[in-house]
N, C-alpha and C positions, 0 to 999 in steps of 0.2 A: 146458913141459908143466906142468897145473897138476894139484898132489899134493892127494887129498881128505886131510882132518882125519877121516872117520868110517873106522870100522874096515869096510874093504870089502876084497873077496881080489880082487889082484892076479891079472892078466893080459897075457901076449906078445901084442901084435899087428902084423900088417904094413901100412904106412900106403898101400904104393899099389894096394893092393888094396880092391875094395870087402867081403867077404869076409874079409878082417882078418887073414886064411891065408898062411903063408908057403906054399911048393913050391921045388924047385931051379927048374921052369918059369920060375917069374913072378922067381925072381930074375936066373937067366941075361938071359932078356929085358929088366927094368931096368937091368942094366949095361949091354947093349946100348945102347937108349936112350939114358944117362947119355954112354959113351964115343963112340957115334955117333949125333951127334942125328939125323942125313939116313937112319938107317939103315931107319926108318918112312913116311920121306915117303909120300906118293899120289900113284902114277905117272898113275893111269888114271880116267878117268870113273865106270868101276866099280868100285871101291874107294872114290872122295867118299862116294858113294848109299850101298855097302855098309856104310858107318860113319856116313854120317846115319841111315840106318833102325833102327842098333843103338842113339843115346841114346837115354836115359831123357827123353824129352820128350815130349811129349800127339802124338800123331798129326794131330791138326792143325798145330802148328806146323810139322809137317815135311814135309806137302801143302803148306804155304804157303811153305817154302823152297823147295821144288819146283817150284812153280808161279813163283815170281820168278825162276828161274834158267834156266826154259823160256818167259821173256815170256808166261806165258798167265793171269798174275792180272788181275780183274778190273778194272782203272783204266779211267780218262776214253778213252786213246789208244785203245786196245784195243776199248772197245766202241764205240765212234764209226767202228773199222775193220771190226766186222762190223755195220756199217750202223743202227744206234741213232744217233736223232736227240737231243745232249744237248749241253752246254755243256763242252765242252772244257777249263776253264781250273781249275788247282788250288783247293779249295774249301779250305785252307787259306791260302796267300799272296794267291791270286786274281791272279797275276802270271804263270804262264808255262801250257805245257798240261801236263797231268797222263799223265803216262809214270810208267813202274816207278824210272826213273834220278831224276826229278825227286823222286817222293813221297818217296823212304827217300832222299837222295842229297844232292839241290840244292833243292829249297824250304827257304829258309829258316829256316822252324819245325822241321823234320827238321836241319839243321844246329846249332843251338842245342841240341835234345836231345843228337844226337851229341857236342856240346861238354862238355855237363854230365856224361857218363856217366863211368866210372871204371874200367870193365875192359874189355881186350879178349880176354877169353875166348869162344868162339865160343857157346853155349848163352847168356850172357848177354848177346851180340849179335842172336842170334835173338829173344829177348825183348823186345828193342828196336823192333826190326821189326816184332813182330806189335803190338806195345804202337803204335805208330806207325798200325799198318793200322787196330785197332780206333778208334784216335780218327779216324780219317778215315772209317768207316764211319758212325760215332755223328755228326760234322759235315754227312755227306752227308743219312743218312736221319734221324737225329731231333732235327738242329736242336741240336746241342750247342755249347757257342762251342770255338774253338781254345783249349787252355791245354797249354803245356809245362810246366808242374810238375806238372798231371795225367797227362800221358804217362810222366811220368817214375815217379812215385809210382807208377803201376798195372804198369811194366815192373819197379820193384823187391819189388812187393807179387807180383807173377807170380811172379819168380823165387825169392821166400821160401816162397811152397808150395809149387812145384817140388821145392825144397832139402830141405822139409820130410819127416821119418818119416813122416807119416799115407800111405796108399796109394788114399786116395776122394778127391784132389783134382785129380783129370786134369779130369774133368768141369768143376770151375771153371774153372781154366785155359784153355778155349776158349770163356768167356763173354765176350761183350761187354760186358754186362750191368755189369760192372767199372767201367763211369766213374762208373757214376750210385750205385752201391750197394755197401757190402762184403756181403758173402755167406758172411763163416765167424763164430764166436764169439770176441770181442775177448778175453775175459776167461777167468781160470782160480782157482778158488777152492784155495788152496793151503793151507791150514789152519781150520777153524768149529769151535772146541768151544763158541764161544758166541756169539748175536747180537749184535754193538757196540749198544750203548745211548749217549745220553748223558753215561750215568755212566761209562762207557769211554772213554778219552782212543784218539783217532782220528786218525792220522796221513797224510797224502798224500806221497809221497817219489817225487819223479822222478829217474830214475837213468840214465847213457849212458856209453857206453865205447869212444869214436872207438877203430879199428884202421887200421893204416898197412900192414904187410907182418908175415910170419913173420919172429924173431929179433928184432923191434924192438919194445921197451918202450912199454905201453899206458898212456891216461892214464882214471882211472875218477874219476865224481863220481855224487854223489847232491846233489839240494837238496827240502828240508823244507816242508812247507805247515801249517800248523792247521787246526781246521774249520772257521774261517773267511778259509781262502784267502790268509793272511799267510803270505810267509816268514820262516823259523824259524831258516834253519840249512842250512849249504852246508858242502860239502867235497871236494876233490878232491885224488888223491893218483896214486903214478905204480904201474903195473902190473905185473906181470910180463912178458915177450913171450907171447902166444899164437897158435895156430894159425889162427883166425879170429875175425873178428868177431862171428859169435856168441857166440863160448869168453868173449871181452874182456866184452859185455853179461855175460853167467851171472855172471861174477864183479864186475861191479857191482850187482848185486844182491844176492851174497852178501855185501860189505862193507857194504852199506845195510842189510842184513838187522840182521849182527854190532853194527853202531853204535845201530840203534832196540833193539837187547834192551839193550845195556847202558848206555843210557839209561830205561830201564823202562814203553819204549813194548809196550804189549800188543795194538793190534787197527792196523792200516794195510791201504795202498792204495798197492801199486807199481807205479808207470808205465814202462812202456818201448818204445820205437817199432821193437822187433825182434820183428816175427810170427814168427818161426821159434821164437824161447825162449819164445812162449806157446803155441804147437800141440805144440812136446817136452813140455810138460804135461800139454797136454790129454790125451796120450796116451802116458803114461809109463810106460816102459819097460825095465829096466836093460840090455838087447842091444839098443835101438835106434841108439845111435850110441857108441860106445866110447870118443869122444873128449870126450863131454859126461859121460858116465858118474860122473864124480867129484864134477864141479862140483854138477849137480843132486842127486847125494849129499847135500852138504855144504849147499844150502838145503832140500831137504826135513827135514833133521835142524835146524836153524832154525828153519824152521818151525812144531816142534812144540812149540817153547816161548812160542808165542804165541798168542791168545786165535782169532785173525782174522787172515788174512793173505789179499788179494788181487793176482792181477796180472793188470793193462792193457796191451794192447795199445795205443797212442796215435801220434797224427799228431806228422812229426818237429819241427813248431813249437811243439809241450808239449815237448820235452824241448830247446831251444835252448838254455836258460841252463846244463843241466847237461852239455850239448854243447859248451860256451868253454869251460868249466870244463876240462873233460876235454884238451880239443886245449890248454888253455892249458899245463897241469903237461906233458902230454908233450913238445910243441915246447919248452920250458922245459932239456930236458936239452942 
């Protein structure tokens, strides 16, 4: 758990709740849970639905679960069975015909993403899927080429607005529109009392903070740029355990923050490839998430000892080199 530096009052909360509320309720029932995991199963047909209908997910998503778990989305099989004259065969692999089982399942291309991915949490499985269906949409009707590391990118960038505090990004979330374009603001100005000039030395600092699990020590790096695009100056060092990945990011840029002041850099540019810590910005809040609550404490108090301070949102190959860094000092223990 990371302890802020700024004088902030302290607060009890309860972690499995969203609510943050303890009750005797919700504690009885988490023992439950803990001592009997089967104790919650899902007997029945109505009770899957009854608890799909209740996430927090875009109402499309879960017409689209729907719809693949009633065979009635629309794929190649399908429409060819109510009589639409069309070409049967996956317009990704171009190898077998396009059923529900093949798209998300057994093509290829769909096998490969499911290889890449890293959790099997159900909401970020769904994510996959629909991230899956829009590239197959975008392939069929506007001619887009097949790429797995866009399907991948746009099912992680999906589920970072999801994750996200803001409450106006459902709407994105059932854009297609996603392969071809971002649609939110990358950037968050974090400190201007004065325009960088010239005469203001200017810094670029990419920052990353690979997470593995809760209780396992994080590795954090920042590496340095000039203004003209030389590196300056790398460093990575090992972390505390954090709750997630998120948390791990916030405090890499807190330590990027900490090392550019007391180096006597005053106006920068900090990169990081975690949308969720540049949307908590954008719309910052001290009761938005209780468990960032510190962290972004401790750099907005940073922050205010510097002239300029910007932060980027950026694609995960700007931050590779301070991503070795990072996995290198953690795996290291």
């Amino acid at each position: 758990m990371y302890i802020s530096q700024v004088d902030i009052e302290d607060r009890l909360v309860w972690g499995p709740t969203k609510s943050r509320e303890y009750s005797v309720k919700l504690g009885y029932r988490q023992a439950l849970i803990r001592q009997f995991p089967d104790y919650y199963r899902l007997d029945s047909d109505w009770e899957v639905w009854k608890r799909l209908w209740k996430f927090k997910i875009p109402p499309k998503w879960i017409l689209f679960v729907w719809k693949c778990l009633h065979n009635i989305l629309p794929v190649k099989r399908e429409l060819e069975k109510r009589g639409l004259t069309i070409d049967p065969i996956c317009s990704s692999c171009f190898q077998h015909e396009e059923s529900i089982e093949h798209l998300f399942f057994d093509c290829p291309i769909s096998q490969r993403v499911q290889q890449i991915r890293n959790s099997e949490i159900l909401i970020h499985s769904i994510a996959l899927l629909w991230a899956i269906w829009l590239q197959r949409n975008s392939v069929e009707f506007d001619g887009v080429d097949v790429s797995i590391e866009r399907t991948i990118m746009a099912a992680n960038e999906l589920l970072s607005l999801l994750l996200s505090p803001q409450h106006n990004v459902f709407c994105e979330l059932s854009y297609s529109g996603i392969f071809s374009q971002h649609r939110i603001a990358n950037q968050v100005i974090l400190q201007n009392v004065t325009t960088p000039t010239a005469a203001v030395p200017h810094m670029r600092i990419v920052v990353d903070g690979p997470w593995l699990s809760v209780g396992n020590r994080t590795g954090l790096a920042w590496v340095c740029f000039d203004t003209d695009n030389q590196r300056v100056y790398e460093e990575a060092i090992l972390g505390p355990p954090m709750l997630s990945p998120q948390q791990t990011e916030a405090v890499a840029v807190l330590k990027a923050l900490r090392w550019a002041y007391h180096y006597g850099i005053t106006s920068l540019l900090l990169q990081t490839d975690c949308l969720v810590l540049v949307l908590l910005f954008q719309s910052y809040d001290q009761d938005h998430d209780w468990s960032f609550q510190s962290i972004l404490a401790d750099i907005l108090y940073y922050c205010k000892l510097f002239h300029y301070v910007v932060l980027e949102k950026v694609e995960r190959d700007v931050v590779q080199e301070a991503h070795h860094l990072a996995a290198t000092v953690r795996y290291s223990v």
